[in-house]
C-alpha positions in Angstrom: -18.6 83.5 -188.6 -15.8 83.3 -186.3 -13.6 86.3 -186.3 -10.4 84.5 -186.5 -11.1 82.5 -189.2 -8.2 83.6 -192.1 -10.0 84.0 -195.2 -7.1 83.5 -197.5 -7.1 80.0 -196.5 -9.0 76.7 -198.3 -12.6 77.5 -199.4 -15.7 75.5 -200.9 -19.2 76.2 -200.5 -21.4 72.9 -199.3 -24.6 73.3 -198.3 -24.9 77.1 -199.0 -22.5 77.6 -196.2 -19.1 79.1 -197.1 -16.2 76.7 -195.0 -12.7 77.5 -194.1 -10.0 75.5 -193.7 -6.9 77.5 -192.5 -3.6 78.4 -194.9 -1.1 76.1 -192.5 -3.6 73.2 -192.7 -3.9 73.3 -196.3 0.1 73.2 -196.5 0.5 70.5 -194.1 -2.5 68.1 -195.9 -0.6 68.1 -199.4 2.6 67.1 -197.2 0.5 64.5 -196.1 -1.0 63.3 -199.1 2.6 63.2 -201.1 3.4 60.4 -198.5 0.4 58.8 -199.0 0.8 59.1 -202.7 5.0 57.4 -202.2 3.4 54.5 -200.1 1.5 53.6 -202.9 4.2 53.6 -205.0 5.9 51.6 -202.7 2.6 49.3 -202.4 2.2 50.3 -198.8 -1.3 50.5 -199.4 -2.9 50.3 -196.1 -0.3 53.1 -194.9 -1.3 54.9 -197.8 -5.0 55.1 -196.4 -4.0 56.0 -193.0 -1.8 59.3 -194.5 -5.2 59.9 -196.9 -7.5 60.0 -193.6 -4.9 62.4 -191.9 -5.2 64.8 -195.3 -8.8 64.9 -194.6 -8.9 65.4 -191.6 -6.5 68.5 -191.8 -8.5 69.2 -195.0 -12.0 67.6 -195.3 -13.1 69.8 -198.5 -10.2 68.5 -201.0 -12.4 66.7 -203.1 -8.9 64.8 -204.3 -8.2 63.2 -200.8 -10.9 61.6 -201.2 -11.0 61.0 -204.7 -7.1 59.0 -204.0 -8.4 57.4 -200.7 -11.4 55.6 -202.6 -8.3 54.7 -205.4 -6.8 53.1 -202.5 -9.7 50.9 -201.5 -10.1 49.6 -204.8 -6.5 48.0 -204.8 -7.4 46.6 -201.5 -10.7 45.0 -203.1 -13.0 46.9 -200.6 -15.2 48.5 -202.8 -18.0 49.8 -200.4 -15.7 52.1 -198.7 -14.3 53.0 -202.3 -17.9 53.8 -203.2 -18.2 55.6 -200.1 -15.0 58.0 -200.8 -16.5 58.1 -204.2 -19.5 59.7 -203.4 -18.0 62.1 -200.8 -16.1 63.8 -204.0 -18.6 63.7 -206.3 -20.4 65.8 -203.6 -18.3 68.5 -203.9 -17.6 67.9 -207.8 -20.9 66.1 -208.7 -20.4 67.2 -212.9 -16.4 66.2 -213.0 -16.3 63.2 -215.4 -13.5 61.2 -214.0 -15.1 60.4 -210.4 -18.0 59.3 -212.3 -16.2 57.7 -214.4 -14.2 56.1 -211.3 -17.9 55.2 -209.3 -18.8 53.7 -212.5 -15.8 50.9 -212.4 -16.7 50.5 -208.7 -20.7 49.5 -209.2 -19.1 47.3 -212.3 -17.0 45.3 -210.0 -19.5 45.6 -207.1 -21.6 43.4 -209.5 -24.4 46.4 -209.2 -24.4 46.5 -213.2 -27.5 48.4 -213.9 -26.4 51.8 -211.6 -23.0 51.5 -213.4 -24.9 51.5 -216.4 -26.9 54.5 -215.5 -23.2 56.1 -214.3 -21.8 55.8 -217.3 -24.7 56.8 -219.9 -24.2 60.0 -217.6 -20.8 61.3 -218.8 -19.9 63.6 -221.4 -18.2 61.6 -224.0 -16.6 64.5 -225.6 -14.8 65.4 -221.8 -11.0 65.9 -221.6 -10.7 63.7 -218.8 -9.8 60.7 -220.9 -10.3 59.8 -224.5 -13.6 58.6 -225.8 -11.6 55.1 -226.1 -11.8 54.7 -222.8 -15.4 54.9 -222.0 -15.9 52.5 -225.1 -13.6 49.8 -223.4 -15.3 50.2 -219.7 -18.7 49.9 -221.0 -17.4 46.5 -223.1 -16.3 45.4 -219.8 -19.5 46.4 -218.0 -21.5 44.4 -220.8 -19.2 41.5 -220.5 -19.0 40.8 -217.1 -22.6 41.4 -216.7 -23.2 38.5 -219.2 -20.7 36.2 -217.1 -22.3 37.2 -214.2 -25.6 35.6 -215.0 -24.3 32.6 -215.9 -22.8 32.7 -219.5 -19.1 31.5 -221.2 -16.5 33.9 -221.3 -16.8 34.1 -224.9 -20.2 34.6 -225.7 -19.8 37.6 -223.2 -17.0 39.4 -225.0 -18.8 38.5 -228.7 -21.6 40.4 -227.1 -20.3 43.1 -225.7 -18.6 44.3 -229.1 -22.0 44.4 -230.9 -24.1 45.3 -228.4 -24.2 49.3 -226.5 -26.1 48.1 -223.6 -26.4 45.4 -221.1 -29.8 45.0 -221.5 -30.0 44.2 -225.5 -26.9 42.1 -225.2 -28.2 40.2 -222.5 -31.5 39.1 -224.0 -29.8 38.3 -227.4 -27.2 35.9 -225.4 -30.0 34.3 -223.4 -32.3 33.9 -226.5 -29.5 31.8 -229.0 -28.1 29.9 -225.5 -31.6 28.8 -224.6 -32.3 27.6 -227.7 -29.2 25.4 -228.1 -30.0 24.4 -224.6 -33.3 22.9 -225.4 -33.5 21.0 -228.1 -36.1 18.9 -229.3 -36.7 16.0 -226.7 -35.7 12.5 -228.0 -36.3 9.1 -225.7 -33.3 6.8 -224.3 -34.7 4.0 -226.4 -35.0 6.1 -229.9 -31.4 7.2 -229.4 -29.5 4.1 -228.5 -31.7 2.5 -231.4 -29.6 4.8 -234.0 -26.2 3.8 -232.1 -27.1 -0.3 -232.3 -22.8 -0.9 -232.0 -22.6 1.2 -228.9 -22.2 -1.0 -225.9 -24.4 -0.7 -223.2 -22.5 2.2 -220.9 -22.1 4.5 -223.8 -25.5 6.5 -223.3 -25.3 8.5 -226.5 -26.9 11.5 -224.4 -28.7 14.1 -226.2 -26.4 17.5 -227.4 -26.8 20.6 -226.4 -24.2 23.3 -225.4 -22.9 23.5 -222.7 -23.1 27.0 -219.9 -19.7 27.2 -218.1 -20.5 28.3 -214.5 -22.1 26.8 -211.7 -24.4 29.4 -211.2 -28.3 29.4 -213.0 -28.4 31.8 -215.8 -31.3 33.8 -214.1 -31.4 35.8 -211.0 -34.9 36.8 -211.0 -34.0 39.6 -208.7 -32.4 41.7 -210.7 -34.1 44.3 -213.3 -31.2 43.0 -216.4 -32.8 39.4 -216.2 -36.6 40.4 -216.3 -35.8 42.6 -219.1 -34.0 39.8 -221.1 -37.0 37.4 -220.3 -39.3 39.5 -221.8 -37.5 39.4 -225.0 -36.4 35.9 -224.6 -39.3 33.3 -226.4 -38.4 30.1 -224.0 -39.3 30.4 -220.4 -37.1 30.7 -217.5 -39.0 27.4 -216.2 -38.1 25.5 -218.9 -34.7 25.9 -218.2 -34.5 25.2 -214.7 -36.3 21.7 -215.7 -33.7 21.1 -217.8 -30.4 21.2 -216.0 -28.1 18.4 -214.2 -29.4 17.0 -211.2 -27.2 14.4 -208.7 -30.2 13.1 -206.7 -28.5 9.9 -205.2 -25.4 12.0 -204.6 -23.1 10.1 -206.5 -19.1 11.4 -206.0 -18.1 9.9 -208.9 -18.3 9.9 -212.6 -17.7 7.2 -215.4 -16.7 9.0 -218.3 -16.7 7.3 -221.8 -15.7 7.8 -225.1 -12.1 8.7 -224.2 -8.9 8.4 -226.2 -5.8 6.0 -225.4 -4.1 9.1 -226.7 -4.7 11.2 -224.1 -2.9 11.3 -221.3 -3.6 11.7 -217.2 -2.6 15.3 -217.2 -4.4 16.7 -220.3 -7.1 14.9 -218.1 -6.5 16.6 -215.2 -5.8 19.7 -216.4 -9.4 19.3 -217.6 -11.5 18.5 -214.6 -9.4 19.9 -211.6 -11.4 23.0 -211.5 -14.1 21.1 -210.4 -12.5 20.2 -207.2 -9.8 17.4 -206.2 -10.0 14.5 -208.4 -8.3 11.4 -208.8 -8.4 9.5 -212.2 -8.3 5.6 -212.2 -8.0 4.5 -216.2 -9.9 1.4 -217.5 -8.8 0.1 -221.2 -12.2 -0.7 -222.7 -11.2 -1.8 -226.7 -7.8 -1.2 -228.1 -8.6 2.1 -229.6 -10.3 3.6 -226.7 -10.7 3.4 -222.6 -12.7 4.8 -220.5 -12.3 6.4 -217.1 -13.3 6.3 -213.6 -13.1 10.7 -211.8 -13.5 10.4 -208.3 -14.3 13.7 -206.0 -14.7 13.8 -202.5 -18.2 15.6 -203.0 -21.7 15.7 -204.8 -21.1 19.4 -206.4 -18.4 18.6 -208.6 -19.3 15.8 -210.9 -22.7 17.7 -211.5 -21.0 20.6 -212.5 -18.5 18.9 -214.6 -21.7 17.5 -216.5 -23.1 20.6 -216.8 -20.5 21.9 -218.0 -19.1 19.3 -220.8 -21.9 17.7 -221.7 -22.6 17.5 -225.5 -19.2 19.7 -226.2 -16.8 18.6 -228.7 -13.4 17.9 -227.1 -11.2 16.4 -230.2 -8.2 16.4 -227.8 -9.4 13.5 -225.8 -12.2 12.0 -227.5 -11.6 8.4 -229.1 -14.4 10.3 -231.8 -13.6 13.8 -232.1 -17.4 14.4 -233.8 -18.9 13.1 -230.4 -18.7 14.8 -227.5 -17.5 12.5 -224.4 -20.5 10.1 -222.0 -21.1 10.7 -218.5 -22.7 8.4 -216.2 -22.4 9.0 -212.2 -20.6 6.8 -210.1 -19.5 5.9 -206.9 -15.7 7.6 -205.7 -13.4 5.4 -203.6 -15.2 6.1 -200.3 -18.5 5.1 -201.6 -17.8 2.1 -203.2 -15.8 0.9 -199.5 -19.2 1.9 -197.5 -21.3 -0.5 -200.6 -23.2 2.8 -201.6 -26.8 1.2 -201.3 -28.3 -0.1 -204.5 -31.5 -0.2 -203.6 -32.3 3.1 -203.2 -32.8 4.2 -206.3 -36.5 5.1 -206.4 -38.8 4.6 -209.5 -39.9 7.8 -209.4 -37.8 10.5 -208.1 -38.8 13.4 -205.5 -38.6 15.9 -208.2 -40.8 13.6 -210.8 -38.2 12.5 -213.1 -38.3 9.0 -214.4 -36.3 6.6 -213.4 -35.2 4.1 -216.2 -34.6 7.6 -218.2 -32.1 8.2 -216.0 -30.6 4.4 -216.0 -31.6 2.1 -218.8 -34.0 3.6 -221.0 -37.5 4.4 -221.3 -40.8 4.7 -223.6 -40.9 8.3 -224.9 -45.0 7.6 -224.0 -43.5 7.5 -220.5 -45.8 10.3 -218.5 -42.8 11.3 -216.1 -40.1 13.9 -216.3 -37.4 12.6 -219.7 -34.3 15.6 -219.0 -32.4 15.4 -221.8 -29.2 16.4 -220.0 -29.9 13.4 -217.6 -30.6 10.3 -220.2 -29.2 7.3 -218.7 -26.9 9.2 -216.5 -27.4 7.2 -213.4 -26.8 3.9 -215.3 -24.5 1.6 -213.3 -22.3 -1.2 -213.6 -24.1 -3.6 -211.9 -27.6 -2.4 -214.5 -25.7 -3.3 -216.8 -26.2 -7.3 -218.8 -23.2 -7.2 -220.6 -19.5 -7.6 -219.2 -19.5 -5.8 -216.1 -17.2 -2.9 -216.1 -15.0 -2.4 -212.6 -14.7 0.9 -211.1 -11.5 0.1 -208.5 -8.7 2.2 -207.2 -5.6 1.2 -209.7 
C-alpha cells in the first residue's frame, strides 16, 4: 500500500482488503453528519441527505452514514434508495440486528412482504438493540398490512395478525372464512322476491354476503403469499372472480333503496364520498322511508360502492336496520341529458351473464350466468310496471 497512508486513521476490512480513511477526514465526516443529524431535527430533510452524502464521501466505510442516509429516505417515502443505503451497511455489519431490523420495515412498506418476512425470522430476538416488544409489533404490522394488501378490511387484518405468527397461515385462514361468506348458496331473483311479496318492485332484496372493502381483487396470482393461501383455501380463486360487481352498460349512477328519512345528506355523504365526487338528489318514497338517487361522474365508483356495501348492515341509515340497503345502477345527470340508450341492453351479456337476472328476474333453470352480487341490479325505472320512480336533479 501507499506509503503515506496514516494508519492511525479509520479502518474496516471489505473484501479481504484492509482500507484507510485518513484521521482529518474521519474528524471532518462526523462534523458533517452532526449537521445532517440538526437538519433533521429541523425537518430539513433533503439538506439532511445532501450533508449524509458529503460524510460518505469523506468517509465511505461508516457503516452509520449510511445507516442515517437510508433513515432519511424513508421520511421522504423513497424507499428503493433507503433499501439501497440499507444494504450498503448491512455490508459492512451484515449480523447487527437493528439494520435488519431497519431493511425489514422497508420491504414491509415496499409491499415486498415475503423478503420482509424472511428479514425478520432472521434476527436474534433476544438482541439488545430493542426489546423483544418491538419485533412482536413489526411483525403484527407486516401480517396486517399484508392481509390489506390483497384485498381484505382493515379489521379482519389486525384480528389476524394477533393470532396468527406468519403471513402465510394468517393469510389462508382470512381468505378461507371471507370466501365463504362471499359465496353463499345461489338463490334465483324470482325465489327471493317471492319471500318479500310487500316489497315494491325496485327493492331487489339482493342476496347477502359480506362485503371486501378495497377495490382491488383479493388475489394477485403473482405473488408466492396468495398461492400458498390457495392451497389451503377450499373455494377456488375462479369462483370468486365470477362472483364480483360488474358495471357492463357503464351506468354513473346508483339508485339506492331502503334508506331512512332519518338520515340526513351528510351522514350520506360522509358515506359514499370516498368513492369519488357524488351528488345526492333525495326521493321520498312512503312516509317512513325514501330512497335516493348518487350520481358520479364515472363508471368505477358506483361499482365499488356496491362492492363494497352490498349485503352490510348499516342501522344508521337504513329505514330496516336488519336489512342491509338495495342498489340498482342508474343514470347520473349527464346521462340522463344525452337519453342514455335503452336499448342496448343485450339479452345475453359479453361475459355470459343473464340478462333478466340482472333486471327483472329470472327462472333459477335459466342456463346463463345468475351472480348473486348482481340480482336485479341493472333494473330501471322505466322496467318497471308500477309508479314510475324519477331520477331528476332536485
Amino acid at each position: 500500500m501507499c506509503d503515506n497512508i496514516i494508519h492511525s486513521g479509520s479502518t474496516r476490512r471489505i473484501d479481504n482488503m484492509e482500507s484507510f480513511v485518513y484521521p482529518s477526514n474521519v474528524e471532518e465526516s462526523k462534523k458533517v453528519a452532526i449537521r445532517a443529524a440538526e437538519c433533521i431535527k429541523r425537518n430539513e430533510v433533503f439538506k439532511a441527505v445532501e450533508l449524509y452524502t458529503q460524510a460518505i464521501a469523506l468517509n465511505p466505510y461508516d457503516f452509520v452514514f449510511h445507516e442515517k442516509k437510508a433513515s432519511c429516505f424513508e421520511i421522504l417515502g423513497w424507499m428503493d434508495d433507503a433499501l439501497h443505503e440499507i444494504d450498503v451497511a448491512l455490508y459492512m455489519e451484515p449480523t447487527l440486528d437493528r439494520l435488519l431490523f431497519r431493511k425489514a420495515k422497508v420491504l414491509r412498506r415496499m409491499s415486498k412482504f415475503e423478503e420482509s418476512e424472511k428479514v425478520l425470522n432472521s434476527i436474534d430476538e433476544n438482541c439488545f438493540d430493542f426489546d423483544a416488544l418491538v419485533l412482536k409489533e413489526e411483525r403484527q404490522c407486516l401480517i396486517r398490512d399484508a392481509i390489506i394488501h390483497y384485498g381484505f378490511p382493515k379489521e379482519l387484518a389486525i384480528v389476524a395478525a394477533q393470532e396468527y405468527n406468519n403471513i402465510s397461515n394468517a393469510f389462508a385462514h382470512v381468505m378461507s372464512e371471507e370466501l365463504k361468506r362471499l359465496l353463499p348458496k345461489q338463490r334465483s331473483y324470482a325465489d327471493v322476491t317471492k319471500e318479500n311479496p310487500k316489497d315494491e318492485h325496485h327493492d331487489v332484496e339482493t342476496v347477502r354476503r359480506d362485503s371486501i372493502s378495497s377495490i382491488e381483487p383479493i388475489y394477485r396470482s403473482d405473488s408466492p403469499i396468495c398461492q400458498s393461501a390457495v392451497s389451503h383455501c377450499p373455494i377456488k380463486k375462479k369462483e370468486y372472480e365470477e362472483n364480483k360487481c360488474t358495471n357492463l352498460m357503464g351506468y354513473k349512477g346508483l339508485w339506492v333503496g331502503n334508506v331512512s328519512l332519518q338520515c340526513n345528506k351528510e351522514k350520506l355523504a360522509g358515506l359514499v364520498k370516498k368513492y369519488g365526487n357524488p351528488s345526492i338528489h333525495w326521493l321520498q318514497k312512503t312516509t317512513k322511508s325514501c330512497c335516493i338517487f348518487v350520481k358520479f361522474d364515472n363508471e368505477e365508483s358506483p361499482t365499488r360502492l356496491i362492492q363494497d356495501l352490498h349485503g352490510k348492515l348499516l342501522p344508521d341509515i337504513a329505514q330496516d336496520p336488519t336489512r342491509p340497503l338495495k342498489f340498482h345502477f342508474d343514470c347520473n345527470q349527464q346521462q340522463l341529458v344525452e337519453k342514455f340508450p335503452k336499448n342496448r341492453l343485450p339479452r345475453t351479456y359479453a361475459n355470459g351473464e343473464c340478462y333478466f337476472w340482472r333486471t327483472t328476474g329470472c327462472s333459477s333453470k335459466c342456463g346463463k350466468r345468475h351472480v348473486p352480487i348482481n340480482a336485479g341490479i341493472d333494473l330501471q325505472q322505466w322496467m318497471n310496471k308500477g309508479k314510475p320512480m324519477q331520477n331528476r336533479q332536485n
